[in-house]
Backbone as a printed PyTorch tensor [residue, N CA C, xyz], in Angstrom:
tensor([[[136.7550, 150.7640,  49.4020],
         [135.3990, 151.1670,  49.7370],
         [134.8170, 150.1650,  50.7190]],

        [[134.4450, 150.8770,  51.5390],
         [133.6210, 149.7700,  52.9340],
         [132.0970, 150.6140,  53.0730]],

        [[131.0230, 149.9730,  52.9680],
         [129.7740, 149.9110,  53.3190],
         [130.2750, 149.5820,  55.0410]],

        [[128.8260, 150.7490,  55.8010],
         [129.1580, 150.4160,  57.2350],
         [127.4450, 150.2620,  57.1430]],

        [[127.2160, 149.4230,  58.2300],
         [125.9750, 149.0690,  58.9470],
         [125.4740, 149.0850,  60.3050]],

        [[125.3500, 150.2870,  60.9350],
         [125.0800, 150.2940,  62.0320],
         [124.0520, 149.4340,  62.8980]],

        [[124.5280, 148.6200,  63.8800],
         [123.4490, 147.5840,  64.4900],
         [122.3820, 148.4490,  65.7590]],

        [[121.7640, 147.8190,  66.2600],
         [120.2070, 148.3000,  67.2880],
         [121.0480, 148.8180,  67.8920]],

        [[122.4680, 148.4390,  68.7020],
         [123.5440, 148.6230,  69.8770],
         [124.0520, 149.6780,  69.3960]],

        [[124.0770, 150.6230,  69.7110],
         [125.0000, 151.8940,  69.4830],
         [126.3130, 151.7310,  70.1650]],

        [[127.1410, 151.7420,  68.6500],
         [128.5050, 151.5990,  69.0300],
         [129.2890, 150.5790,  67.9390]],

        [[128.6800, 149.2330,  68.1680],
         [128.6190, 148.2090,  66.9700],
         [128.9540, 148.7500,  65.5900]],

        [[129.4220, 147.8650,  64.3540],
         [128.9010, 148.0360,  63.2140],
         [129.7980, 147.2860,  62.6700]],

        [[128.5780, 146.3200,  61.4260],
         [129.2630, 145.4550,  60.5280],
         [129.4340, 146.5240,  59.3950]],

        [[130.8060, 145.6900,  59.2610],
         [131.3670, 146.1980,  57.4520],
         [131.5560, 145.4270,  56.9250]],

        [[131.1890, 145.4290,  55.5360],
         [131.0950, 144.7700,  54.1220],
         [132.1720, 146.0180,  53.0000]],

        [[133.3840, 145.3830,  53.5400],
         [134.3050, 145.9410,  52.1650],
         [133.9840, 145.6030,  50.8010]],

        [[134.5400, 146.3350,  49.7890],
         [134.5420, 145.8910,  48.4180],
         [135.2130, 144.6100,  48.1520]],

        [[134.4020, 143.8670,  47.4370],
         [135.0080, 142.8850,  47.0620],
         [135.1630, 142.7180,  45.2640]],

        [[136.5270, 142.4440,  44.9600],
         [136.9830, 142.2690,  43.5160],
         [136.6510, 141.0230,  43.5380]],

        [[136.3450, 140.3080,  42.3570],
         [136.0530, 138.7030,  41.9480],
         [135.8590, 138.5010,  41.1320]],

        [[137.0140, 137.5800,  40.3000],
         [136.5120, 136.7880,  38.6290],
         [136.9410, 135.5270,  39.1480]],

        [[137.2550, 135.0510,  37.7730],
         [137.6860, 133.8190,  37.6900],
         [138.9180, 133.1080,  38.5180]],

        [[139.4590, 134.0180,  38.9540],
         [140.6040, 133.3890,  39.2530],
         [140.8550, 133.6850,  40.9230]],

        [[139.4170, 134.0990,  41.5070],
         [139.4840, 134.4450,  43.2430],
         [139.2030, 135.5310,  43.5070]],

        [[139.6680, 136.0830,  44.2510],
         [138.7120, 137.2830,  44.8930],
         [139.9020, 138.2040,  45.4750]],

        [[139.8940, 139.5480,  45.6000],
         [140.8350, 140.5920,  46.2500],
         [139.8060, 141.7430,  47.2140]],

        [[140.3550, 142.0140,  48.4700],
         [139.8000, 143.1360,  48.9570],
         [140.7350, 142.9910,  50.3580]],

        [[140.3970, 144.7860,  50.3090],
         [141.1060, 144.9480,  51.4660],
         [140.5900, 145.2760,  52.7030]],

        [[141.3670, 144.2700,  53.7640],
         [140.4040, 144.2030,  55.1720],
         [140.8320, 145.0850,  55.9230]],

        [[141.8270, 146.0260,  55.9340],
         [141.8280, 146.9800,  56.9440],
         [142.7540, 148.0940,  56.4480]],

        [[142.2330, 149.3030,  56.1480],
         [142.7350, 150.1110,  56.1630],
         [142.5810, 151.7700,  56.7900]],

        [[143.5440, 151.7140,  58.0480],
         [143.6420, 152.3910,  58.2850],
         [142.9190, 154.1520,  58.3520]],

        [[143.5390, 155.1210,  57.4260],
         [142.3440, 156.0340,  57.0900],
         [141.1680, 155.7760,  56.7350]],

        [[141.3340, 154.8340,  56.1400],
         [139.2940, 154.7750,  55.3800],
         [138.7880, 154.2430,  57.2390]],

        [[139.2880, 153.1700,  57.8680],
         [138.0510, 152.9510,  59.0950],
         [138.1670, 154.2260,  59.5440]],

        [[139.2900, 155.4530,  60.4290],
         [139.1140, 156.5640,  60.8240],
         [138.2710, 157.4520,  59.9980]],

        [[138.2120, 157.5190,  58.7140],
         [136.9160, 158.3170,  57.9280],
         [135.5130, 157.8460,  58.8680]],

        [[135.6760, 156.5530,  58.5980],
         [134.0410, 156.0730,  58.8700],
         [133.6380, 155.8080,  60.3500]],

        [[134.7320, 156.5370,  61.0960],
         [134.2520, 156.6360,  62.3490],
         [134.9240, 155.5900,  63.3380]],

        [[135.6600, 154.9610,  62.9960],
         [136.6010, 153.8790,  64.2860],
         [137.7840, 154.2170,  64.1950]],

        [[138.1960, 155.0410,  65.0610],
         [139.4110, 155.7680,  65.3770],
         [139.6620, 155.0250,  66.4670]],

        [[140.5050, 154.1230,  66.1790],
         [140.7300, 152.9220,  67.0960],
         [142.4250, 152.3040,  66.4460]],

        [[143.3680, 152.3740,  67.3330],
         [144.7490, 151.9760,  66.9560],
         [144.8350, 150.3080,  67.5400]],

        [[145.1810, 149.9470,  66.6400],
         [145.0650, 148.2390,  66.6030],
         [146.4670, 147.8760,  66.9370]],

        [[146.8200, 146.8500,  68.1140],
         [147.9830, 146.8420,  68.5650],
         [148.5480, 145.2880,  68.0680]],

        [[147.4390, 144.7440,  67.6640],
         [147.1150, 143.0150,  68.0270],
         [146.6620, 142.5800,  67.3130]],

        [[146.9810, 141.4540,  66.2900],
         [145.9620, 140.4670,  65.7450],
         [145.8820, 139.1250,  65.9700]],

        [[145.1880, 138.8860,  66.6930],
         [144.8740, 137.0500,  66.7950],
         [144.0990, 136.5570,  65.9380]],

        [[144.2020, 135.1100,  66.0020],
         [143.4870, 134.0910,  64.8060],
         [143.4690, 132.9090,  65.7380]],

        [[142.0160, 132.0370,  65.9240],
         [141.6050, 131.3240,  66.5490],
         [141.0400, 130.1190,  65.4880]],

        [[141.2690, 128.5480,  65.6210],
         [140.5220, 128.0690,  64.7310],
         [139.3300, 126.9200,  66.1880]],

        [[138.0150, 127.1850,  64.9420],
         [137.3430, 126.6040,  66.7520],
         [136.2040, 125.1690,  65.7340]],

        [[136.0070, 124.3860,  65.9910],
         [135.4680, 123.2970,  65.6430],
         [133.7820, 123.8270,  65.8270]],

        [[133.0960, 122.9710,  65.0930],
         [131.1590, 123.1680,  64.8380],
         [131.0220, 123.1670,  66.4360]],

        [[129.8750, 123.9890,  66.7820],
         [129.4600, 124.0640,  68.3030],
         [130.1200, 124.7070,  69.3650]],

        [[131.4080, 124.8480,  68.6860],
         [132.3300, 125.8780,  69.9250],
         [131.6730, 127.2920,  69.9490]],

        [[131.4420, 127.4150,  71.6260],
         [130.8340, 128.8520,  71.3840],
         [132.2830, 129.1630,  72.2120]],

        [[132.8540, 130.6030,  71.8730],
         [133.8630, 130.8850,  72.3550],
         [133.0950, 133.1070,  73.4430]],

        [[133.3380, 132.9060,  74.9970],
         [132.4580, 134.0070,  74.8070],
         [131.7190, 133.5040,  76.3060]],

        [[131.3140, 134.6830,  77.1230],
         [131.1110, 136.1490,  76.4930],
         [132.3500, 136.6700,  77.5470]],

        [[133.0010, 137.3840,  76.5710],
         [134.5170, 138.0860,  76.6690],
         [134.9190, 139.9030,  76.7650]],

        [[135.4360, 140.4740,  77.8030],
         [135.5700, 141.6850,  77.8360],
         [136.8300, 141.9290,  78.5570]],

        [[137.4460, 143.2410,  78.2860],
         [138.0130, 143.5930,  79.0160],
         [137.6180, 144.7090,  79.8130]],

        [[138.6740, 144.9150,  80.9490],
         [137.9140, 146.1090,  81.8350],
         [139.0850, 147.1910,  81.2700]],

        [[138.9880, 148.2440,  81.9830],
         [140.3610, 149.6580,  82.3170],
         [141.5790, 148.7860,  81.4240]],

        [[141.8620, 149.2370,  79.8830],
         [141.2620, 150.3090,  79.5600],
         [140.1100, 149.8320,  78.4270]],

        [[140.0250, 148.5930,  78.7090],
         [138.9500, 148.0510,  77.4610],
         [140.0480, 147.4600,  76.1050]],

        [[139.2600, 146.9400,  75.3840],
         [139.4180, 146.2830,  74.1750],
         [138.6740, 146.4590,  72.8120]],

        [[138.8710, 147.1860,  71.6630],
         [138.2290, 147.1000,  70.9800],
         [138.7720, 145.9050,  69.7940]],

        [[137.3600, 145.4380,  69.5290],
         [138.2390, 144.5390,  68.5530],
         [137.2710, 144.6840,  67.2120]],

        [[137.9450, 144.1890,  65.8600],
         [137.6050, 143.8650,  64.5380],
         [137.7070, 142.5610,  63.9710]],

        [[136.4110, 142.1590,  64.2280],
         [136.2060, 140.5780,  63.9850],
         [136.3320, 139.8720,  62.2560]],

        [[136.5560, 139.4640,  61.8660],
         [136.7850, 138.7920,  60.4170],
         [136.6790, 137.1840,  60.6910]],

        [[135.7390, 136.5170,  59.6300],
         [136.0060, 134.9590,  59.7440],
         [136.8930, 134.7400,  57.8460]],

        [[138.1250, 134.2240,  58.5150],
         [138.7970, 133.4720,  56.8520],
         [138.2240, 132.4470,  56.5680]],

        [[137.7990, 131.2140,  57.3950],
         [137.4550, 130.2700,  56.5400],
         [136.2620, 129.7960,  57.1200]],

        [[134.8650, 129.5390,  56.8310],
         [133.8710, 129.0440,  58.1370],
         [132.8670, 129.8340,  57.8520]],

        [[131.8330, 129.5950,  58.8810],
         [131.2460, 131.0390,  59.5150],
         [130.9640, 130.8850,  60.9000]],

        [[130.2790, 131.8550,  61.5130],
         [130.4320, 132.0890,  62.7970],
         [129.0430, 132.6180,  62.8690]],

        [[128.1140, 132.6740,  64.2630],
         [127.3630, 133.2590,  64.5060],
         [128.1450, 134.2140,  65.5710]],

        [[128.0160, 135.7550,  65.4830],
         [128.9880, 136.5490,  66.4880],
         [128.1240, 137.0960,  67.2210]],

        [[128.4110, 137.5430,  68.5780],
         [127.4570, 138.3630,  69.1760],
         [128.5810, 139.0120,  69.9360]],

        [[127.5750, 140.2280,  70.1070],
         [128.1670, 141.5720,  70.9080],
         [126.8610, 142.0270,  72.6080]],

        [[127.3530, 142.0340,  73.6390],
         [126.3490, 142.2020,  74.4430],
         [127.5870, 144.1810,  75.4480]],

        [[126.2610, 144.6180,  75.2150],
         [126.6490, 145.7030,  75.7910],
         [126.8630, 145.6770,  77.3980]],

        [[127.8250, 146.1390,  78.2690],
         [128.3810, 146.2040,  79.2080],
         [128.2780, 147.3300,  79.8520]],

        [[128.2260, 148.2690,  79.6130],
         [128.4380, 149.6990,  80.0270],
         [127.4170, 150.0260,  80.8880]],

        [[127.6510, 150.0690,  82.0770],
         [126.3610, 150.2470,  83.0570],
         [125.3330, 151.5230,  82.7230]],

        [[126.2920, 152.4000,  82.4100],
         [125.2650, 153.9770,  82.4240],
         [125.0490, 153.7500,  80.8060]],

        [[124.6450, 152.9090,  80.0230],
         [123.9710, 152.5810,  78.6810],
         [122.6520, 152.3820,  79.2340]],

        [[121.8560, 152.6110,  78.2940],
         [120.3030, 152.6180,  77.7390],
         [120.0730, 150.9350,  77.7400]],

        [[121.3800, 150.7150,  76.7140],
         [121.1390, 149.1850,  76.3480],
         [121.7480, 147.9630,  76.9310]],

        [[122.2750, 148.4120,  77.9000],
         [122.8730, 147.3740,  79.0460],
         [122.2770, 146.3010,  79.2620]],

        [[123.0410, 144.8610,  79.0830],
         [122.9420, 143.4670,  79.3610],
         [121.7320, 143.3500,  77.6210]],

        [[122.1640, 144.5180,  77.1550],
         [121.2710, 143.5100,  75.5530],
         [122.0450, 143.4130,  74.2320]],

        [[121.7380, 142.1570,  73.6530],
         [122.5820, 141.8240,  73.1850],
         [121.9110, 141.9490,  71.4690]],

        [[123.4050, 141.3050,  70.4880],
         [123.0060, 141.6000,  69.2500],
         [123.6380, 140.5790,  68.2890]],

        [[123.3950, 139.8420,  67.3260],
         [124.1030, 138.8970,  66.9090],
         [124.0140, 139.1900,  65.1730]],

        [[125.1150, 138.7950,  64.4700],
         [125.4660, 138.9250,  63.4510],
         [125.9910, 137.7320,  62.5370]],

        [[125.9830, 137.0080,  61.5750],
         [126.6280, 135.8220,  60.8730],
         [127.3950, 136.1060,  59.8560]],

        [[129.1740, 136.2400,  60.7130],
         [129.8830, 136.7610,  59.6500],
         [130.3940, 134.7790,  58.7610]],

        [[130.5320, 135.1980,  57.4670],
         [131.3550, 133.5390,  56.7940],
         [132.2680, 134.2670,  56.1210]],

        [[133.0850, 133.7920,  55.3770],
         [134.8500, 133.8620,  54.5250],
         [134.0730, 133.9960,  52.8860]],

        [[132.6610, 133.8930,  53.0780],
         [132.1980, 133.9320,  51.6090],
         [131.9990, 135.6950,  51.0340]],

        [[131.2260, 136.3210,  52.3810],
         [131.0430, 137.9720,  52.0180],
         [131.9910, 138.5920,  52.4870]],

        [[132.7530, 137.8470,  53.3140],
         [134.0700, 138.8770,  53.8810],
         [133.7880, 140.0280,  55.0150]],

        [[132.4710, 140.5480,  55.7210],
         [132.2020, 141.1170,  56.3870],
         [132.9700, 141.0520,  57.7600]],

        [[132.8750, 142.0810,  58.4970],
         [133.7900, 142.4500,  59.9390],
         [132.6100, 143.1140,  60.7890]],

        [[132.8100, 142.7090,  62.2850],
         [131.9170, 143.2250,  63.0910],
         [133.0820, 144.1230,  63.9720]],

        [[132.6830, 144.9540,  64.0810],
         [133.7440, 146.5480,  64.9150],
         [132.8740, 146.0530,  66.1800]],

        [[133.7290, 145.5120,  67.2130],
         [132.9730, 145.6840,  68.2530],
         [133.8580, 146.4430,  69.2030]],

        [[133.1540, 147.8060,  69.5260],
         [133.8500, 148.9340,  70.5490],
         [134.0500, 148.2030,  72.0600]],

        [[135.6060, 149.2910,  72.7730],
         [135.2950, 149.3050,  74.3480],
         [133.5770, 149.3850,  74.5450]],

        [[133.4080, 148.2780,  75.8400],
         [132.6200, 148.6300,  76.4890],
         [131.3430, 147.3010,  75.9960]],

        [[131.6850, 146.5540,  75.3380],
         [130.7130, 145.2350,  74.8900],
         [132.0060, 144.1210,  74.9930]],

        [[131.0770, 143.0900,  75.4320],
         [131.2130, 141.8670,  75.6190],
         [131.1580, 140.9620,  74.0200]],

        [[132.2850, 140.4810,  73.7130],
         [132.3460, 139.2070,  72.6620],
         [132.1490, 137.6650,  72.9110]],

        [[131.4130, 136.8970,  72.0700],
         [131.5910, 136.0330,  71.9160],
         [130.7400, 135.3140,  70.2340]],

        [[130.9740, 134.1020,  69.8550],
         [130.5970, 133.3400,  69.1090],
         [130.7220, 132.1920,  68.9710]],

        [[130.0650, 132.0350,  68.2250],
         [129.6650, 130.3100,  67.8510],
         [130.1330, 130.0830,  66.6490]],

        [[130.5290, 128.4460,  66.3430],
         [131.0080, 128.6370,  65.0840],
         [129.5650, 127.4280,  64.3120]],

        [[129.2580, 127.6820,  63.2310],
         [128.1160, 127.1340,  62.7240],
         [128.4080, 126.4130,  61.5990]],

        [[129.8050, 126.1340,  61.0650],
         [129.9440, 125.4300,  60.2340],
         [130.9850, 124.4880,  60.6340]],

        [[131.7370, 123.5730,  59.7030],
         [132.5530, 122.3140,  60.3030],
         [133.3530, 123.1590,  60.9100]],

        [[134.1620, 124.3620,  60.5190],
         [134.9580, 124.6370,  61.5630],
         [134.8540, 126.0990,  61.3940]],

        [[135.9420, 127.0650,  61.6990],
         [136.5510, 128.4340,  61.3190],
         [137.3900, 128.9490,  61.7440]],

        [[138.2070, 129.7320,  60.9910],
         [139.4050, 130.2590,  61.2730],
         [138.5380, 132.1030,  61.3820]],

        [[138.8680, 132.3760,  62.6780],
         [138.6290, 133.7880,  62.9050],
         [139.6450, 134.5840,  63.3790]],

        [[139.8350, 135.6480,  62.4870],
         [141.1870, 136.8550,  63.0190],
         [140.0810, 137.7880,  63.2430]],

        [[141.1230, 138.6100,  64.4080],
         [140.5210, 139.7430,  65.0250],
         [141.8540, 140.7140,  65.0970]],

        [[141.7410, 142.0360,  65.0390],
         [142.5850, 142.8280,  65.3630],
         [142.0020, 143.5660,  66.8510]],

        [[142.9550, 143.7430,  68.0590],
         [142.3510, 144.3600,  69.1920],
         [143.1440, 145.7220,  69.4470]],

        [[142.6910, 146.2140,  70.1650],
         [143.3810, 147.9340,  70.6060],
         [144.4360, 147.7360,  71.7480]],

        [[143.9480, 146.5850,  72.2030],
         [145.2150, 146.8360,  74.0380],
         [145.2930, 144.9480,  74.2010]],

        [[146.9210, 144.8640,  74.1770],
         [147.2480, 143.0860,  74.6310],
         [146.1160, 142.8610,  75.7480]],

        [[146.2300, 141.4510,  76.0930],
         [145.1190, 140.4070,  76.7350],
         [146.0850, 141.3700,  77.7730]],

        [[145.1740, 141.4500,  78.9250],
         [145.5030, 141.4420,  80.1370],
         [145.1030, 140.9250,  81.2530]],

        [[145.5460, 139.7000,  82.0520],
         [144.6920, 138.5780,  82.9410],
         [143.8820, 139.5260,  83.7020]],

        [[144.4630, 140.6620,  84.1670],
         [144.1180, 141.2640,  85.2160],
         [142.7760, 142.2110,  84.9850]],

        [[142.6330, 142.1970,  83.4710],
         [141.4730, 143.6530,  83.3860],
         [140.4820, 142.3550,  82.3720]],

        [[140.6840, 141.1150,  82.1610],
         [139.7020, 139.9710,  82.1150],
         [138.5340, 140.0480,  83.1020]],

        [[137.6800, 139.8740,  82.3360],
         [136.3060, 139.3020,  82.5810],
         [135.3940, 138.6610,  81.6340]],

        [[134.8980, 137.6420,  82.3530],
         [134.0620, 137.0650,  81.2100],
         [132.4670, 136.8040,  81.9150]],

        [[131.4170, 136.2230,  81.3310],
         [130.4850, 136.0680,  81.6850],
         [129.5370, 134.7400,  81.1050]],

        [[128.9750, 133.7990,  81.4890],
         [128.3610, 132.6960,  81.3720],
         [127.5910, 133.0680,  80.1190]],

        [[127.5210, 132.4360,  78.8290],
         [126.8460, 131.9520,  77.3150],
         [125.7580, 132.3000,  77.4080]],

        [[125.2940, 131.6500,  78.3470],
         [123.6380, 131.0480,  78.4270],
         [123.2550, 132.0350,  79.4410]],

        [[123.9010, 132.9240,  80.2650],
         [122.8130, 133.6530,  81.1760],
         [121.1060, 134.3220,  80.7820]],

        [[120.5690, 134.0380,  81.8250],
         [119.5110, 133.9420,  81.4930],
         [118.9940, 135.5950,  81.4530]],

        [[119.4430, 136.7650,  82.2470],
         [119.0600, 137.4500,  82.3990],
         [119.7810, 138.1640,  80.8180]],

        [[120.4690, 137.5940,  80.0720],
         [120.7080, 138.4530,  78.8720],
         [120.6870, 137.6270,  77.8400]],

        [[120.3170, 136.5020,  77.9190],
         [119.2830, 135.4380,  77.0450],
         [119.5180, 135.9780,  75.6130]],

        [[120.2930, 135.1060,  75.2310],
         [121.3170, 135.2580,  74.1210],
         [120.8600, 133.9720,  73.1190]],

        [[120.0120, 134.1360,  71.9490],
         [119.5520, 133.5590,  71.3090],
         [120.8580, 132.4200,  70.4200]],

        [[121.3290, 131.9200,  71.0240],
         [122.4690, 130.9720,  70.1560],
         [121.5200, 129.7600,  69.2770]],

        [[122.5530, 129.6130,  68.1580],
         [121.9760, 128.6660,  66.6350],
         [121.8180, 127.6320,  67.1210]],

        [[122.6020, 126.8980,  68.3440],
         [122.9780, 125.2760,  68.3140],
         [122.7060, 125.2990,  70.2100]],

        [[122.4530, 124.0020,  70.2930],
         [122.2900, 123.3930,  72.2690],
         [123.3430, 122.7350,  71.9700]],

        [[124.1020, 122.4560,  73.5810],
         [124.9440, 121.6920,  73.6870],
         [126.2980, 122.0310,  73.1120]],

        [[126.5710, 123.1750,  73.5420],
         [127.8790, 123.5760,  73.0650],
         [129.3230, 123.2120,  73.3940]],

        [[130.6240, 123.2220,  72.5230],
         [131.3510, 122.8540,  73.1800],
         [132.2100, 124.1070,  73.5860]],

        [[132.5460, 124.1820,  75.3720],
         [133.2380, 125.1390,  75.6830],
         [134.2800, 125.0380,  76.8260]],

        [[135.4080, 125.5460,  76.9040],
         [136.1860, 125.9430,  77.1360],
         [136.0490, 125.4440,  79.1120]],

        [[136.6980, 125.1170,  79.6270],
         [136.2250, 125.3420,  81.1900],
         [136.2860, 126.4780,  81.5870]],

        [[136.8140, 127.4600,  81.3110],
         [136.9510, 128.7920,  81.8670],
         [135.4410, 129.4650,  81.5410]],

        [[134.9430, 129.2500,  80.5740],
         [133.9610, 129.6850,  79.8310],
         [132.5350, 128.7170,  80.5140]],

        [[132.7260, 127.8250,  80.7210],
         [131.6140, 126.9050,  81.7380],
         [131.3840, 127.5980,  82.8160]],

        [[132.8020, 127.4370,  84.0000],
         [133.0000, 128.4450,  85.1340],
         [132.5220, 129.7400,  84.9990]],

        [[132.2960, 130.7100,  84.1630],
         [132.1030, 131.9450,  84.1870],
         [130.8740, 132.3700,  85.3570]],

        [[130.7730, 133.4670,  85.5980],
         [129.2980, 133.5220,  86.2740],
         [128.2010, 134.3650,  85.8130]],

        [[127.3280, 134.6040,  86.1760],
         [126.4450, 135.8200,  85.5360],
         [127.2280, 137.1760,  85.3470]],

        [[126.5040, 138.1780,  84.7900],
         [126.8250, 139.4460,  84.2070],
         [126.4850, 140.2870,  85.1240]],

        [[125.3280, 140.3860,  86.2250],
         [125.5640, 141.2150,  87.2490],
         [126.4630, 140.9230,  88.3830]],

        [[126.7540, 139.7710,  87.9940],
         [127.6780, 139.5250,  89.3120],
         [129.4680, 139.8660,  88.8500]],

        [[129.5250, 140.0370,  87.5370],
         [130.7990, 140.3770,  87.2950],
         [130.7980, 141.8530,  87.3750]],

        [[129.9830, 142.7070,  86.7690],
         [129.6940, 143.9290,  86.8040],
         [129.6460, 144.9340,  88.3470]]])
């Protein structure tokens, strides 16, 4: 059983699976197949990565182009502040963004569809985050876009982040677009 939560962004949505728990730990299952196609993410997962990122790493903001990327965010150990910024030019909600705080304590997943931009922050000493995606990295259909742009002013937890040079280098969002 998965509770879905649709966010402001049409398209988005956190899930909060069932979680079993006594004494001796906790059981639930993070992905299954028919039940996400019931609830609407008919999305074939080709890929799972797992990233571990230290307090202050914002990792982001991340997309692919043709044919896109969907991914299913999970934090195992940590938490994360996540955000999703919509991309899709002929959207309503283009260049606005939406943020979510998944931790390894509720077990929650953010579905973020083709067509939005990923990134996050990690807000505790560290975290281990798996994601499952729809289509391998491809250098060529990469794009990314600057943290801090101002024109999509992205409310992050922490100043002074630590990031990536590729992720410094990035440039604005209309200029990648």
């Amino acid at each position: 059983m998965v509770e879905v939560l649709d966010l402001s962004l049409l398209g988005p949505k956190l899930l909060k699976p069932k979680v079993f728990a006594d004494e001796r730990g906790f059981f639930c299952e993070c992905y299954k197949e028919s039940l996400y196609k019931d609830l609407g993410i008919e999305v074939s997962f080709v890929q799972d990565n797992h990233s571990f990122s230290k307090k202050g790493v914002i990792r982001g903001m991340h997309f692919q182009t043709t044919p896109g990327q969907a991914k299913l965010v999970t934090v195992l150990e940590g938490a994360i502040f996540d955000v999703v910024v919509d991309v899709r030019k002929d959207s309503k909600t283009f260049g606005k963004w939406e943020g979510v705080i998944l931790d390894s304590l509720k077990h929650e997943q953010l579905y973020v569809p083709v067509g939005f931009a990923h990134g996050f922050c990690v807000i505790s000493e560290g975290a281990h985050v798996m994601y499952k995606v729809s289509c391998v990295y491809s250098p060529a259909a990469e794009k990314s876009f600057l943290y801090n742009d101002p024109e999509v002013d992205i409310k992050w937890p922490i100043q002074n982040p630590l990031l990536s040079s590729k992720d410094r280098q990035a440039s604005l969002l209309r200029e990648v677009l």
